[in-house]
C-alpha positions as CSV (number, residue, x, y, z in Angstrom):
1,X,115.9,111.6,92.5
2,X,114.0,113.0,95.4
3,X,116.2,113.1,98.7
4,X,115.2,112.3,102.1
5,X,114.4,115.7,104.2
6,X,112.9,117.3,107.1
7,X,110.2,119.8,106.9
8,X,109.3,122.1,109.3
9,X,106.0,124.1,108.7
10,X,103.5,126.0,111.8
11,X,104.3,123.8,114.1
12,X,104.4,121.0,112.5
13,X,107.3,118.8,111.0
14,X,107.5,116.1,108.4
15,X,109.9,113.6,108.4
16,X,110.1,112.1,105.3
17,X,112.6,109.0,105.4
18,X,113.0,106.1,103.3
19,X,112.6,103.1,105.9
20,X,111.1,105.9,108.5
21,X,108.5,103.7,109.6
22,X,111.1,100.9,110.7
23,X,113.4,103.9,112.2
24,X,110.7,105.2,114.0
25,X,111.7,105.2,117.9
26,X,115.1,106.6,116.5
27,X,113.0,109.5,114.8
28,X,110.7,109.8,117.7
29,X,114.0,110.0,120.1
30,X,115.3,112.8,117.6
31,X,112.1,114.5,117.8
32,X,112.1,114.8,121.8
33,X,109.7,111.9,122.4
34,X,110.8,109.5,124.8
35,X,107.4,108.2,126.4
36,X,104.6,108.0,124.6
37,X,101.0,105.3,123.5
38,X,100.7,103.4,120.7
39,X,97.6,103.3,118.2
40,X,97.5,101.1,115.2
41,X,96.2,97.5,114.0
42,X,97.7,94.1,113.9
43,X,97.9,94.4,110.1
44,X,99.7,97.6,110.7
45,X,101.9,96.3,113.0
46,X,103.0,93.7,111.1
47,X,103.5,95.6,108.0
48,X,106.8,97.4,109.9
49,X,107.6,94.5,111.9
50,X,111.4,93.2,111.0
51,X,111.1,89.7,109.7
52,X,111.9,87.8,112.8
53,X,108.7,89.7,114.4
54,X,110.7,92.0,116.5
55,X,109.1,95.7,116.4
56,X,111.1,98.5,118.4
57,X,108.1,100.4,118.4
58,X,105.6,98.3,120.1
59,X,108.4,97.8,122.5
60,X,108.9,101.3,123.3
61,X,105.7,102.3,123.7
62,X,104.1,102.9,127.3
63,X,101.3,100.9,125.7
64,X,99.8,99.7,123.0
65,X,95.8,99.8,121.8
66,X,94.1,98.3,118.7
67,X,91.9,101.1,116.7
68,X,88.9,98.7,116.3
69,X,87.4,98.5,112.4
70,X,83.9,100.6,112.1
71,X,83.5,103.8,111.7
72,X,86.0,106.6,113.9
73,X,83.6,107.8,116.7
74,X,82.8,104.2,117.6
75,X,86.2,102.9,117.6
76,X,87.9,106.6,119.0
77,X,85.2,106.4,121.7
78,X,86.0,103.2,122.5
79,X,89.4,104.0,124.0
80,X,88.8,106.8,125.9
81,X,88.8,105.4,128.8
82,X,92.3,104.1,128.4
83,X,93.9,107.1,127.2
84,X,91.2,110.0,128.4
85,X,90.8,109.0,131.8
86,X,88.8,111.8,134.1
87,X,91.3,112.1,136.4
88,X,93.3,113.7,133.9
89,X,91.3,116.4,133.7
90,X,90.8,116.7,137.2
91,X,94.8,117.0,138.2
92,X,95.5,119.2,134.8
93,X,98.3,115.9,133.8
94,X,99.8,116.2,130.8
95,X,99.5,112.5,128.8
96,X,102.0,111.3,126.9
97,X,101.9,111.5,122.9
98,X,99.7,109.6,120.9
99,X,101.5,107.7,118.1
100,X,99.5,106.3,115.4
101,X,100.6,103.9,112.8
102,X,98.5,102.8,109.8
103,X,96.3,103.9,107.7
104,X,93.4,107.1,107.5
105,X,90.9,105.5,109.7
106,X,94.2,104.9,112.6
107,X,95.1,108.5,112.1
108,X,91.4,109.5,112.2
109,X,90.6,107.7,115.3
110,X,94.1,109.1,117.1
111,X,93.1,112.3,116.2
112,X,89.7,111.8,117.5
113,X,91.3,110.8,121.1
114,X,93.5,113.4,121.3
115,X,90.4,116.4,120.4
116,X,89.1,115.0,124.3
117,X,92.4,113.9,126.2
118,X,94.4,117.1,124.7
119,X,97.6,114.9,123.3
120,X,99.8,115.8,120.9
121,X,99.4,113.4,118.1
122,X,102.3,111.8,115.7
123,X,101.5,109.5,112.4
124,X,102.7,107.4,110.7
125,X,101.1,106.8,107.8
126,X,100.8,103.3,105.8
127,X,98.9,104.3,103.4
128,X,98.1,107.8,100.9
129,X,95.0,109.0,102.6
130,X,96.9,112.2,103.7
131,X,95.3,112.7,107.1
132,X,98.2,112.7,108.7
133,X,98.6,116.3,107.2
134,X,95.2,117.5,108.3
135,X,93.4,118.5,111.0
136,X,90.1,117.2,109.8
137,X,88.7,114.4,111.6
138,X,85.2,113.1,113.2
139,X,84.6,113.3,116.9
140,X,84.2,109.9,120.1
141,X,80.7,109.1,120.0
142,X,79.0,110.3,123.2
143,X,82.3,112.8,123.8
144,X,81.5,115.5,121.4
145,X,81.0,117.9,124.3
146,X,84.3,117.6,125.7
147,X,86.2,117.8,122.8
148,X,88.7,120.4,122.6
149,X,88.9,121.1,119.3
150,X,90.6,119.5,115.6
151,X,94.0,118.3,115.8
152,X,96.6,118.1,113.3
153,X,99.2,115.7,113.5
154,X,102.7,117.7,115.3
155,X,104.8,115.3,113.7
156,X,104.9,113.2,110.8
157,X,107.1,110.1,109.7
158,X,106.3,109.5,106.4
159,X,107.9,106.3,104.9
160,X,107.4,106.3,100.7
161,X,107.8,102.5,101.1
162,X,105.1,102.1,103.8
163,X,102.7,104.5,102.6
164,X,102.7,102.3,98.7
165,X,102.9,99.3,99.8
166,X,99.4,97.9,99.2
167,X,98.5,95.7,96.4
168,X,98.2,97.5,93.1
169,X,94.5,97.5,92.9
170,X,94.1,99.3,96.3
171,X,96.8,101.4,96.1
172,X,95.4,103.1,92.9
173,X,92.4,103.6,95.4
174,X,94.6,105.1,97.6
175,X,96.2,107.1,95.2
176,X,92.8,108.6,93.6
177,X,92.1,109.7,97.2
178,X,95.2,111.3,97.2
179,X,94.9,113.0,94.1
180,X,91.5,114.5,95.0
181,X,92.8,116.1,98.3
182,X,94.4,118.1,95.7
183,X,92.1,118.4,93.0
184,X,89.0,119.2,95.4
185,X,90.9,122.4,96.7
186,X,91.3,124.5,93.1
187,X,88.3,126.5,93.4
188,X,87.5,127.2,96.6
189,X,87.2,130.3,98.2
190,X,90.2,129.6,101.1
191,X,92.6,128.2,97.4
192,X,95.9,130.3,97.5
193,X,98.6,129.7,95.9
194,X,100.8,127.9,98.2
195,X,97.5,125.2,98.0
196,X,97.6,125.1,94.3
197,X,101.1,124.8,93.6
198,X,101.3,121.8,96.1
199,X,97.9,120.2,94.5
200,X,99.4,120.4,91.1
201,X,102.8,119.2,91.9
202,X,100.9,116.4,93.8
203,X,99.0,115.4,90.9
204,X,101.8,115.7,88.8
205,X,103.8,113.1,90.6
206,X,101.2,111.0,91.6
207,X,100.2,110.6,87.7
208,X,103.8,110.4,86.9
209,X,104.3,107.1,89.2
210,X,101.3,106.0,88.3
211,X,101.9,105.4,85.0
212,X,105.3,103.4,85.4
213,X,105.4,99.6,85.7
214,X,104.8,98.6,89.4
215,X,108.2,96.8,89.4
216,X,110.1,99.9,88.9
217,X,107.9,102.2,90.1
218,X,109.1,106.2,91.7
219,X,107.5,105.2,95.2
220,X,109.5,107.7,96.7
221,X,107.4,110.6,94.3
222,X,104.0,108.9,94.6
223,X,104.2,109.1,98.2
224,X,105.7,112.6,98.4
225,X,102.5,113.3,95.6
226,X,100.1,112.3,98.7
227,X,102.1,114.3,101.2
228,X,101.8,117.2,99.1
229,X,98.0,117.1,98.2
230,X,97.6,116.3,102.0
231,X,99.0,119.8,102.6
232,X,96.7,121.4,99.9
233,X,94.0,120.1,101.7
234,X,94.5,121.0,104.8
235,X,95.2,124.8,103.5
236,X,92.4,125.4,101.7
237,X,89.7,123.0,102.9
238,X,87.4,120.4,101.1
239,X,85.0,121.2,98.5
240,X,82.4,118.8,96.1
241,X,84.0,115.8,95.6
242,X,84.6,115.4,99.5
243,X,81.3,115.9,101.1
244,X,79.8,113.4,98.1
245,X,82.5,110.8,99.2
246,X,82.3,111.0,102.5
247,X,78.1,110.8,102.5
248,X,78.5,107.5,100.8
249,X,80.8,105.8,102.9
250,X,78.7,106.8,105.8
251,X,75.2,106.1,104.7
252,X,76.2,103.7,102.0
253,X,78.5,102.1,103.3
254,X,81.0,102.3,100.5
255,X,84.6,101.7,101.1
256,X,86.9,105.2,102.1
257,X,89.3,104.8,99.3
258,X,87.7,103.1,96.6
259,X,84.8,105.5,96.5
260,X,87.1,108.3,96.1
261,X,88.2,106.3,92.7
262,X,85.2,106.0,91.8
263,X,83.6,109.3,92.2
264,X,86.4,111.4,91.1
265,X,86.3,111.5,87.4
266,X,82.7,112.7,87.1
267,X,83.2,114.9,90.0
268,X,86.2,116.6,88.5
269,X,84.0,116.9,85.3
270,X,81.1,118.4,86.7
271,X,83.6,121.3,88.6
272,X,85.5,121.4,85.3
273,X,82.4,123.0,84.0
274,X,82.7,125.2,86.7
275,X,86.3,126.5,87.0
276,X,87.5,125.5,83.6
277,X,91.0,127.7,84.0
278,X,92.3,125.6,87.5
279,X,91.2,122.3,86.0
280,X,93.3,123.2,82.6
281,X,95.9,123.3,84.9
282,X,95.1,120.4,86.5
283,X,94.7,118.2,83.6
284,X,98.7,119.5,82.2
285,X,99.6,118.4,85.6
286,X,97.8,115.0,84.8
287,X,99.3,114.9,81.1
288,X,96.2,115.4,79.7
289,X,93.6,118.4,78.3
290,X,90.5,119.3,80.2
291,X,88.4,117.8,77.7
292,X,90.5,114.0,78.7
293,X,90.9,115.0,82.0
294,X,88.1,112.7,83.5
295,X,88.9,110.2,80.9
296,X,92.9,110.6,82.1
297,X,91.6,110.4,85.9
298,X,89.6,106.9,85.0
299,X,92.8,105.6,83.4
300,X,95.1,106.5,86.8
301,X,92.5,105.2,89.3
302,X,91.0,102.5,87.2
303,X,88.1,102.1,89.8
304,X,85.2,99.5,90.4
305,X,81.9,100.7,89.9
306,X,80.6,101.5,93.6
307,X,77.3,98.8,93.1
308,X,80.8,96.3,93.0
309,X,82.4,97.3,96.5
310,X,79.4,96.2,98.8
311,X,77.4,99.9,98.2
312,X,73.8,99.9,100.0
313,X,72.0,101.4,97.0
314,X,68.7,101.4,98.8
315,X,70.5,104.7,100.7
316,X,71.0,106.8,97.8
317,X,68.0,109.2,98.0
318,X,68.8,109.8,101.9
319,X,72.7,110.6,101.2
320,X,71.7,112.7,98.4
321,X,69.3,114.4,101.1
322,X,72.1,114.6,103.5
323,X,74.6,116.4,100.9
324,X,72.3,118.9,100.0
325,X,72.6,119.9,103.5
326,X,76.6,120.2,103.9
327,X,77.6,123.5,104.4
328,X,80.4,123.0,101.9
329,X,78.2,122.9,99.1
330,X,78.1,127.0,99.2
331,X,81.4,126.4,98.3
332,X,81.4,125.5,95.1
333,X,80.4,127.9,92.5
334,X,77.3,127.5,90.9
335,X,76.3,125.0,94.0
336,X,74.6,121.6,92.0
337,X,71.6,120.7,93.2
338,X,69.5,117.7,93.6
339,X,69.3,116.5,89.9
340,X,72.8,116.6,89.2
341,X,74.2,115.0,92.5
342,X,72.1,112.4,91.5
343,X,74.1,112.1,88.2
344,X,77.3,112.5,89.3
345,X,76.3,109.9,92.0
346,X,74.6,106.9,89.9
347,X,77.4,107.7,86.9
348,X,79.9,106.7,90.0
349,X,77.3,103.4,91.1
């Protein structure tokens, strides 16, 4: 049985809690955070709300703002003006911290904010897409000049119940996205061995879970999977199977999650190829044999095909154009080129 515990790593600190997202003011107060602005959506909100409606956190917040849908500079950019006023800059003010609960695209978009207003930032995370452990995020539309640099989440209150609770279909998504944050860092020049050993014990529990019956399901070790292949990334960086993903969600229009699924048994096949010792690894972490693993990956995830999820096929050749020009393509050893994106791509559509 994994305990709850506290986790205290470069200035940051994960509190991992069963029921931490309904405890959160109480965490927050333990934390030294007595004022501070709320991020999230109503679905969010509702999700941690106790059943009579009541939610201690939208009630102890300064204030509260919606993270619109679209895409995170629109919808960061959006609230600038609200929580990056210029007059904050002017006096040197210190705003209070930024909380944001739900999922990536919350996180994302709090992150964003906080890279012009200078906030701290805490998460709390109702989903796996582990950027609540990285400090990885998109820039406000029209504020890229004044940002300030990446931010990382200061503190974390990750709640296994919270973060799994999606319908089994998406939250295999999730978990695929989860299990390449680990899988994508393996080979890459910045891989240590902190990075691998917290990618493979990832994978390992995230497969583990994975494979029970939803009903009585380890929650509590597929969400400490995420948490764990959150941190990989975040050490070592993103690789292939990142910069494909994300190209298609932002010129396809594919959805975040469930193109991760999708893409991520031929991606891990084609870097297989490529750094067959890590990926043996990977595939005994999965249960499987590198020769299964994108086979064992498939089973995990079980993904749509992306021509099923509302993907604008007509964008293909221009996303393809647009990956060849990521700079994290040097990354990968033996860097593919134009042909075999293409395959790994249309074997994914």
């Amino acid at each position: 049985m994994i305990d709850d515990f506290t986790w205290r790593d470069a200035g940051r600190t994960v509190v991992f809690r069963r029921g931490g997202a309904g405890a959160a003011v109480e965490v927050l107060r333990e934390q030294g955070v007595e004022e501070f602005e709320l991020l999230s959506t109503q679905r969010a909100l509702g999700e941690v709300s106790a059943p009579e409606g009541a939610n201690p956190l939208v009630d102890a917040a300064s204030g509260v703002h919606e993270a619109r849908s679209g895409q995170v500079p629109a919808a960061a950019a959006a609230l600038l003006d609200a929580l990056s006023p210029p007059y904050l800059h002017r006096e040197g003010a210190r705003a209070p911290p930024l909380v944001a609960l739900g999922g990536g695209r919350v996180v994302d978009v709090t992150k964003a904010v906080a890279s012009v207003g200078g906030q701290e930032v805490v998460a709390i995370p109702t989903t796996m897409s582990g950027a609540e452990m990285t400090g990885s995020h998109r820039l406000p539309a029209g504020a890229e000049d004044r940002a300030r640099g990446p931010v990382r989440p200061w503190l974390v209150i990750a709640d296994p119940e919270a973060m799994t609770s999606q319908p089994e279909e998406h939250l295999r998504a999730s978990s695929m996205n989860a299990l390449a944050h680990g899988a994508d860092t393996l080979y890459l020049p910045l891989s240590n061995p902190v990075s691998e050993m917290t990618a493979l014990r990832g994978a390992e529990l995230i497969a583990t879970a994975l494979d029970e019956a939803r009903e009585g399901r380890d929650r509590v070790a597929l969400a400490l999977g995420s948490i764990l292949c959150g941190y990989a990334i975040d050490s070592a960086g993103m690789g292939l199977h990142h910069l494909v993903c994300q190209t298609l969600v932002r010129l396809c229009g594919t959805p975040h999650a469930e193109t991760n699924a999708a893409v991520l048994p031929h991606s891990t096949a084609l870097l297989a190829d490529r750094a067959p010792e890590v990926f043996e690894r990977l595939a005994e972490a999965l249960g499987a044999d590198r020769a299964s693993l994108a086979t064992r990956i498939e089973q995990l995830g079980r993904p749509p095909r992306l021509s099923e999820v509302g993907g604008d096929a007509s964008k293909l050749g221009e996303a393809i154009d647009a990956m060849l020009k990521r700079s994290e393509l040097q990354r990968v050893p033996r860097p593919p080129n134009r042909a075999e994106l293409r395959e790994l791509v249309e074997a994914a559509w």
